[in-house]
Each structure stands twice: as C-alpha cells, then as structure tokens.
C-alpha angles and dihedrals in degrees: 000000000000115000100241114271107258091191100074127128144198101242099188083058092043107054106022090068087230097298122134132261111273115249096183146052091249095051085053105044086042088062095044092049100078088043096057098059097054084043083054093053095047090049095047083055094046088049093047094049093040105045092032083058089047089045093050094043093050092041093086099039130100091234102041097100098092091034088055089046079050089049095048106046090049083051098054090043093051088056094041091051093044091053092051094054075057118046078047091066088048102059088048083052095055094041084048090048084048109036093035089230119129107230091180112055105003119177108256 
C-alpha cells in the first residue's frame, strides 16, 4: 500500500553521539547536566518576559499595588534562580579546573 520510508534513523544513534546507555544516576545525571543549563536559561527568559509584562500592565491600575508586589517578587526569585544555575556551572567549572576531572561532559 505505502512504499517503505527510506528516511528512517536510529535515534538513539543519532542523538546519543555513540555513547552507551547510562546505567547509573551519575551517567545520567552526567547527560542531563549540559541540558539544564541551557532549560534554565529559556525559563529565566520566559519568567522575565512574562512577569516584566504583568509588572507593566499592573503598574497604572488602582489595584496594582499588590500584582506588582506579586511581579516583582517573581522577578527577584527568577534572577536569583538563574544565578544560581549559574553560579552552579561555575563551581563545576572551577572543581573541574582543580581536580582535572571533567564533571560536564565526562567519558562513560
């Protein structure tokens, strides 16, 4: 009925750049790592957009005192949990710069 798809992959092939399947929580953790960073970042810039509209939008209305309490504390809580991904990345950054053991992307 349909001709068979030539196009197919192996994803696992594809997007695991050849490395084995991780048995353990540090293998895991170990392939996540690099991920969440960039996650963090796209989140921090969802919160800012998000919470800075709601701040601007509440900041001309008669009950906008309290909403713009609300925008501004999620605002300070989004920058302070972005500098601490961060600041995080960093200190691997530092151990791996000390102890010569790559904590990012180690061989498995």
């Amino acid at each position: 009925m349909f001709p068979p798809v030539l196009a197919q992959v192996d994803v696992y092939q594809r997007f695991s750049q050849g490395g084995p399947i991780p048995t353990t929580v540090g293998g895991l953790v170990s392939r996540l790592l690099p991920n969440v960073i960039v996650a963090a970042g796209v989140v921090f810039f969802i919160l800012i957009i998000f919470f800075g509209i709601g701040a601007i939008n509440f900041a001309g209305t008669t009950r906008g005192a309290g909403e713009i309490g609300k925008a501004k504390a999620a605002l300070t809580w989004s920058i302070i949990g972005f500098l601490l991904v961060v600041s995080a990345f960093f200190i691997l950054q530092i151990a791996e710069t000390i102890t010569g053991v790559n904590f990012i992307n180690p061989r498995i």
